[in-house]
N, C-alpha and C positions, 0 to 999 in steps of 0.2 A: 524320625521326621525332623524336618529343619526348619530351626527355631529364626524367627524373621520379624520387624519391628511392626507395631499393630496401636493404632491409633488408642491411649489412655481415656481420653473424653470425647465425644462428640463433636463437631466441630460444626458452631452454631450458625444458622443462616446467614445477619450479620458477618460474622468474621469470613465465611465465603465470599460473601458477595463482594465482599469489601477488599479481596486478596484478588476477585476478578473483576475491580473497577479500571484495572488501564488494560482490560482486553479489548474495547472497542474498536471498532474493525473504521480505517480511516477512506472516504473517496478521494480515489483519483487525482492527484495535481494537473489538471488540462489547462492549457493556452490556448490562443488561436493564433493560428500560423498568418505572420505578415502578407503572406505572397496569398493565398488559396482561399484565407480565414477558416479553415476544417481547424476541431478542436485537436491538440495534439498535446502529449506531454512537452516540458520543460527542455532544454538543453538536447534536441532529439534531431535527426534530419525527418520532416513532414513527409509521412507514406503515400502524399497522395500525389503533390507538384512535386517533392526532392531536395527541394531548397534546405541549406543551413546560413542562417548567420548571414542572409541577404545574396546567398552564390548557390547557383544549381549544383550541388554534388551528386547525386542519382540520376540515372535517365529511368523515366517511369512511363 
């Protein structure tokens, strides 16, 4: 049988909880699109009018 590394102490709630304090889950960076005002990410061309950066680049 193969020998494998196995927890010496218990590993107390504290010190879990604490080892998963920067697992929190972050929302969404939204903007509102100049042209449409729909919320949309940052640095993105808007799914709905096209526009980037004040120029239509998509036809939608």
């Amino acid at each position: 049988m193969a020998k494998h590394p196995v927890p010496k102490k218990k590993t107390s709630k504290a010190r879990r909880d604490a080892r998963r304090s920067h697992h929190a889950l972050t929302p969404p960076t939204l903007v509102p699109c100049p042209e449409c005002k729909v919320m949309k990410p940052p640095h993105t061309v808007c799914p709905e009018c096209g526009y980037y950066d004040g120029r239509k680049v998509l036809e939608v």
